[in-house]
C-alpha positions in Angstrom: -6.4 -20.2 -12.4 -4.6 -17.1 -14.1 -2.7 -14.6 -12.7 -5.5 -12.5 -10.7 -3.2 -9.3 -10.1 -3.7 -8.4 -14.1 -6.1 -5.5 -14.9 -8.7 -7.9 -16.3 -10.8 -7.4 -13.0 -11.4 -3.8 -13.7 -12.2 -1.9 -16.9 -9.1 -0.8 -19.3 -7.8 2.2 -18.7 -7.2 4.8 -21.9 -5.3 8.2 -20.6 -3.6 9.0 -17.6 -7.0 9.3 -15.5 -10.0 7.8 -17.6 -11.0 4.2 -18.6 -13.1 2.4 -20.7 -15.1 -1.3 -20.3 -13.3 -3.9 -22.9 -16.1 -5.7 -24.3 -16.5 -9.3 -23.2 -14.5 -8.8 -20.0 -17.9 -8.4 -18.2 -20.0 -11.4 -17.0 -22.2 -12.6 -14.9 -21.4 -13.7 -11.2 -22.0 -17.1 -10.5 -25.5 -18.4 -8.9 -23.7 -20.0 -6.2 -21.4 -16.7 -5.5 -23.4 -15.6 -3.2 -23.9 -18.6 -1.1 -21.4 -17.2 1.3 -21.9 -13.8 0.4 -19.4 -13.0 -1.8 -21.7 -10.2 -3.8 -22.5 -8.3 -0.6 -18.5 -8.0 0.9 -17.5 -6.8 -2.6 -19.5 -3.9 -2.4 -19.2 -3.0 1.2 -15.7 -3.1 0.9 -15.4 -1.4 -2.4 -18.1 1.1 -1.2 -17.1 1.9 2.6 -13.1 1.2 2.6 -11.1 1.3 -0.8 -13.3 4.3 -2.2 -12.9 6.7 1.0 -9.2 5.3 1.6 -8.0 6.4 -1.8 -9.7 9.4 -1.5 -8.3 10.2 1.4 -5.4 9.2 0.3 -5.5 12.1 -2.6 -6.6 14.4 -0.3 -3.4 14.2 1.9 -1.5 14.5 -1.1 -2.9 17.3 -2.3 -1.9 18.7 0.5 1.7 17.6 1.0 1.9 19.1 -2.8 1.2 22.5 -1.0 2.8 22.5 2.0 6.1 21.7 -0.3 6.0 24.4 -2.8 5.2 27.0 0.2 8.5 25.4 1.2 10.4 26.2 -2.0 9.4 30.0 -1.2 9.6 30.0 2.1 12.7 27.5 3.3 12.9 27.5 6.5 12.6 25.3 10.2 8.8 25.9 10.3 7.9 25.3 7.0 10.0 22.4 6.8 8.2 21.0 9.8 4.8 21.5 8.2 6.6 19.5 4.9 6.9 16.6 7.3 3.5 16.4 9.4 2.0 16.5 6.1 4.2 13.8 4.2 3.7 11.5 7.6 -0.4 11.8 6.7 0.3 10.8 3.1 2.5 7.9 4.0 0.2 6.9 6.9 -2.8 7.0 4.1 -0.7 5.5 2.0 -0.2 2.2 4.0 -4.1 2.0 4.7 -4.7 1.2 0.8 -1.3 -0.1 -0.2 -2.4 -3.7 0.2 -5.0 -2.7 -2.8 -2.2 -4.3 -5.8 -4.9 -4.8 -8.7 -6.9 -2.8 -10.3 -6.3 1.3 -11.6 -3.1 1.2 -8.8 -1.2 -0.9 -11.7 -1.9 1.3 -14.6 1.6 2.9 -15.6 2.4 1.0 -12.4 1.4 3.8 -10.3 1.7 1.4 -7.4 5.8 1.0 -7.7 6.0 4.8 -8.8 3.7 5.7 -5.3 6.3 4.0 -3.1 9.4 2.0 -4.6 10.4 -0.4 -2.0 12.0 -2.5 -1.3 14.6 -1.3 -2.6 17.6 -3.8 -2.1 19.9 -2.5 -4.5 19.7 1.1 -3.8 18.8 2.2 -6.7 16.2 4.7 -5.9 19.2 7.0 -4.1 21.5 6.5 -7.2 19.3 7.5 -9.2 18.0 10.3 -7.3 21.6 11.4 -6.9 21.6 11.4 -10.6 18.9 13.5 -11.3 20.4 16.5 -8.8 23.3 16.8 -10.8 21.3 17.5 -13.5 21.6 21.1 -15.2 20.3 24.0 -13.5 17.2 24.7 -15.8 15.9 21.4 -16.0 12.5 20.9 -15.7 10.4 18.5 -13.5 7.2 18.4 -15.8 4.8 15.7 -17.0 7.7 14.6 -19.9 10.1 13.8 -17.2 8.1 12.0 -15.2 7.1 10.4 -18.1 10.4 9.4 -18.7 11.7 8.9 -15.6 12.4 5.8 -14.0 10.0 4.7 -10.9 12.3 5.0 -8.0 12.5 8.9 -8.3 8.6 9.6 -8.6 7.1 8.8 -5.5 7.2 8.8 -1.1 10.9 7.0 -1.3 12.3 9.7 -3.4 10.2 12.7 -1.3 11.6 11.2 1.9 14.9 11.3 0.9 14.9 14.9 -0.2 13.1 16.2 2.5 15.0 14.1 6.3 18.5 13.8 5.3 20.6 15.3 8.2 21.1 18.7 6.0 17.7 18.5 4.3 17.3 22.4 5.1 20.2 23.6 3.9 20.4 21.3 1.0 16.2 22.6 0.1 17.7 25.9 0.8 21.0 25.7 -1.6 21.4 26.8 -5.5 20.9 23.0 -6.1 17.6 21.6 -7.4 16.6 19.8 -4.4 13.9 21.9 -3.3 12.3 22.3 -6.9 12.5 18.0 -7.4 10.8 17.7 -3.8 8.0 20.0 -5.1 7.9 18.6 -8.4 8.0 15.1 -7.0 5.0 15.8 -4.1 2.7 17.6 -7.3 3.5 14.2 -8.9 2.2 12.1 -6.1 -1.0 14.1 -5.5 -1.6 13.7 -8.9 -1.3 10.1 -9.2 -3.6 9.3 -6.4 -6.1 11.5 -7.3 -6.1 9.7 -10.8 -6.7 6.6 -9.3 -9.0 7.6 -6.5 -11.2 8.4 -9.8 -10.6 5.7 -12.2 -11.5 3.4 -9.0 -14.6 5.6 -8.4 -15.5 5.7 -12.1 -15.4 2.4 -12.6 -16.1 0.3 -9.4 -19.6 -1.1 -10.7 -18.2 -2.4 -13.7 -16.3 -4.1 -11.2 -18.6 -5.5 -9.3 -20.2 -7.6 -11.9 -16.5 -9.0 -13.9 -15.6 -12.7 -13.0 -12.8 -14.7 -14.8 -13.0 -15.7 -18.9 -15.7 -18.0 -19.4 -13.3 -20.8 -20.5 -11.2 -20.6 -16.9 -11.9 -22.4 -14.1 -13.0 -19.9 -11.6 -14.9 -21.7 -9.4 -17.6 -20.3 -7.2 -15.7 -17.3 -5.8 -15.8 -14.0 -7.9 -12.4 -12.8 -8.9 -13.0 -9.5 -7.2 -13.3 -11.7 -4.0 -10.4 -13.2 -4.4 -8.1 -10.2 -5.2 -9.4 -8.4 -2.1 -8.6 -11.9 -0.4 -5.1 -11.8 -1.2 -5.1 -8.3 0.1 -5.7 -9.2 3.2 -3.6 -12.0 3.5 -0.8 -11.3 1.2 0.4 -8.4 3.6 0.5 -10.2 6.1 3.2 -12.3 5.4 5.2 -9.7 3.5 5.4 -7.8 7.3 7.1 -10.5 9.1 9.2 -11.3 5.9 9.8 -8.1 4.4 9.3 -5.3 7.0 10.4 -6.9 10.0 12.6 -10.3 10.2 14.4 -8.3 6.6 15.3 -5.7 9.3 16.2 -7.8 12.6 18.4 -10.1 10.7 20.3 -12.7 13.0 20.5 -10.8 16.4 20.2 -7.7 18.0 23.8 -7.2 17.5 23.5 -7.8 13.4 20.6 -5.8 12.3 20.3 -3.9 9.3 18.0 -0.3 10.3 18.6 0.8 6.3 16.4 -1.9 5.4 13.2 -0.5 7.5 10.8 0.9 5.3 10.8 4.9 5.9 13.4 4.6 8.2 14.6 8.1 7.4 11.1 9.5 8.5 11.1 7.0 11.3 8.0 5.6 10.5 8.5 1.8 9.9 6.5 0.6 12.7 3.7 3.8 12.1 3.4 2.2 8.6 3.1 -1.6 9.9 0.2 -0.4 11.8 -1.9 1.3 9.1 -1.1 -2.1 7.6 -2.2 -3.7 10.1 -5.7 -1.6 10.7 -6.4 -1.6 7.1 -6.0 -5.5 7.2 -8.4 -5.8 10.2 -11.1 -3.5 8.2 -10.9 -6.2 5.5 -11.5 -9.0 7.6 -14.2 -7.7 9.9 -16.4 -5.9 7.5 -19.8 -3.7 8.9 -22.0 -5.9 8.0 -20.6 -8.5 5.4 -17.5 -9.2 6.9 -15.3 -12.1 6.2 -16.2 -12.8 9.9 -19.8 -13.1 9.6 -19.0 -15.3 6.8 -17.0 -18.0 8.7 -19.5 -17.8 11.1 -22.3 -18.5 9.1 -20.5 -20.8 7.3 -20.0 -23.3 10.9 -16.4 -21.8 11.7 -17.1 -19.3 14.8 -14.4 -21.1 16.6 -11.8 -20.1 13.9 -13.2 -16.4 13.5 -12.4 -15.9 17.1 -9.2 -16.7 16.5 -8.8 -14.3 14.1 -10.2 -11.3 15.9 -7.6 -12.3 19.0 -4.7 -12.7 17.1 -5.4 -8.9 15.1 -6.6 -7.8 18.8 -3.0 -9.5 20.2 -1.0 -7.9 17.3 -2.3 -4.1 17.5 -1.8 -4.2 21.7 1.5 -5.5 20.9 2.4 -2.6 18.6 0.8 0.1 20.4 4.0 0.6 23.1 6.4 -0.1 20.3 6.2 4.1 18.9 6.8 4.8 15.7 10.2 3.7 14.5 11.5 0.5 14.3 15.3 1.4 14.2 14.5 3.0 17.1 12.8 -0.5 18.6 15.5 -2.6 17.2 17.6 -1.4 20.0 15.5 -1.5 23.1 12.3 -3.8 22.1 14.4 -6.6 20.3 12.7 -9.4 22.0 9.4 -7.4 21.7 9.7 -7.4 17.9 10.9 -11.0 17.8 7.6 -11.9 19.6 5.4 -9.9 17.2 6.9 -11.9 14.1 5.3 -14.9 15.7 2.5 -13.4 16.4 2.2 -12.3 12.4 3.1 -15.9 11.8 -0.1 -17.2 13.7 -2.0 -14.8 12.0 -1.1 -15.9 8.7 -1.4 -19.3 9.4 -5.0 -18.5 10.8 -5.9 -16.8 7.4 -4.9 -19.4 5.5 -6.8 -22.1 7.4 -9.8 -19.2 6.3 -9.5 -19.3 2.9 -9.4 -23.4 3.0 -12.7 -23.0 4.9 -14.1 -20.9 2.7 -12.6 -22.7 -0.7 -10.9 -19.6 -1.8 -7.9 -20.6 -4.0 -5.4 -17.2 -3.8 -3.2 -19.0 -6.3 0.1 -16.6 -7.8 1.6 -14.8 -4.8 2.0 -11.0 -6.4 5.4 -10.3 -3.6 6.6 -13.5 -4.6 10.8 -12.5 -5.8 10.4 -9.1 -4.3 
């Protein structure tokens, strides 16, 4: 099967905010697609999660944007404050959809230039540091962010700028920080609003694309898949990625700069919203990957499910917000949730065998 993370699953996209359907890319879904429902999930999930989430998603950009440049005009304590509630409700409504890695998301790869991480080689604060020593009257329009590179466009970038130890006096100095912050929140609101159209645009088209005609794509529409490899992909990539990345060998050889938002203290608010979004996914309203395993003779493996999310959310509820903060106090805690992400993972898997769903090419694969 071919890579199913291209952009052949949803129309082409011509502009920075409209599409068009590429002849030939649309087919019909299989008879037997629907055998375990495949056609009904799609479009509840389309319909009743990614919609609203990206939408929501806009929306709390929007107004980060504003909050921002009423900080450029009035820097001080309170209106920094205001900066950060709101940029915690984008990032928060940013981890609820960020599992979403096909579709208009890739389009000028407006899902690296959203949030760069990880970011191993620190090359998001380089070249953020580059960009303030930058002359005076440079400008932070649409031909820079054109030309700049991904690390410096999106929440990564924003963070930086706006919770460094100084950030008030630095937003307050002769120095552009305060003008890149606001440039770099307009930027971000208007990325996700692009996409929280092209996706609402387009979504029917989407609905009814399978793979080429000459590619074996068995009896499970590509859409299916993709969203499949949402939900399990992430899953994985927690443990790996946002957690054991961060714990290292010990409690006494961690590494907290690897935490995803650390400097907003957010990690383990993030790995929640993950985790929720995930859990949405899998349970459904009334098409749920759930109902499907059940229908399909494997209640006893549904239920596992549903316990080990269940297990997993009670486990991160006392944990707050911050993982550097947790790697301190809660570092057997955190060790135990790992396993329990492990289980979870293992217990999707076993799904998709049970329900024939091949994910194939593993998008985080190298990251």
């Amino acid at each position: 099967m071919k890579h199913l993370f291209t952009n052949s699953l949803f129309p082409v996209l011509a502009g920075s905010g409209g599409f068009f359907v590429l002849a030939g890319l649309l087919h019909t879904i299989p008879a037997n697609a629907d055998a375990i429902g495949w056609n009904d999930y799609n479009r509840e999930t389309v319909e009743q999660d990614i919609l609203p989430a990206y939408q929501r998603l806009a929306e709390k950009a929007s107004t980060l944007a504003t909050a921002t440049s009423e900080l450029c005009r009035s820097t001080d304590e309170t209106h920094l404050d205001s900066v950060h509630s709101a940029f915690s409700s984008t990032l928060y409504a940013w981890q609820g959809v960020s599992a979403i890695q096909f579709g208009p998301i890739q389009f000028l790869m407006r899902n690296y230039a959203i949030q760069y991480w990880p970011d191993r080689k620190s090359i998001g604060r380089r070249q953020l540091q580059s960009v303030l020593e930058m002359p005076a009257d440079t400008r932070f329009d649409e031909t820079f962010f054109h030309q700049a590179s991904v690390s410096i466009k999106g929440l990564p970038a924003l963070e930086r700028l706006l919770y460094n130890d100084d950030a008030l006096s630095q937003l307050q100095g002769p120095g552009l920080n305060c003008r890149l912050a606001s440039a770099i929140a307009n930027n971000v609101a208007e990325m996700t609003q692009s996409v929280a159209n092209d996706w609402q645009q387009g979504y029917e088209a989407m609905l009814t694309v399978t793979p080429d005609d000459d590619e074996e794509s068995g009896p499970v529409p590509e859409l299916s898949i993709n969203l499949m490899k949402s939900l399990v992909e992430p899953v994985e990539m927690i443990r790996d990625t946002k957690l054991r990345a961060v714990m290292s060998r010990g409690p006494d050889a961690t590494y907290p700069h690897r935490a995803e938002s650390w400097m907003s203290e957010q990690s383990l608010a993030n790995i929640r919203a993950n985790l929720q979004a995930a859990h949405r996914l899998y349970t459904g309203e009334s098409a749920g990957l759930d109902l499907m395993l059940k229908q399909q003779g494997h209640a006893e493996l549904a239920e596992e499910i549903e316990q080990r999310f269940r297990q997993i959310e009670a486990s991160l509820e006392p944990l707050g917000d911050s993982l550097v903060a947790a790697l301190g106090r809660e570092y057997s805690s955190l060790l135990e949730l790992t396993a329990q992400f492990k289980s979870l993972d293992e217990s999707l898997n076993q799904a998709m065998q049970a329900l024939d769903v091949q994910l194939g090419f593993n998008s985080r694969d190298g990251d």
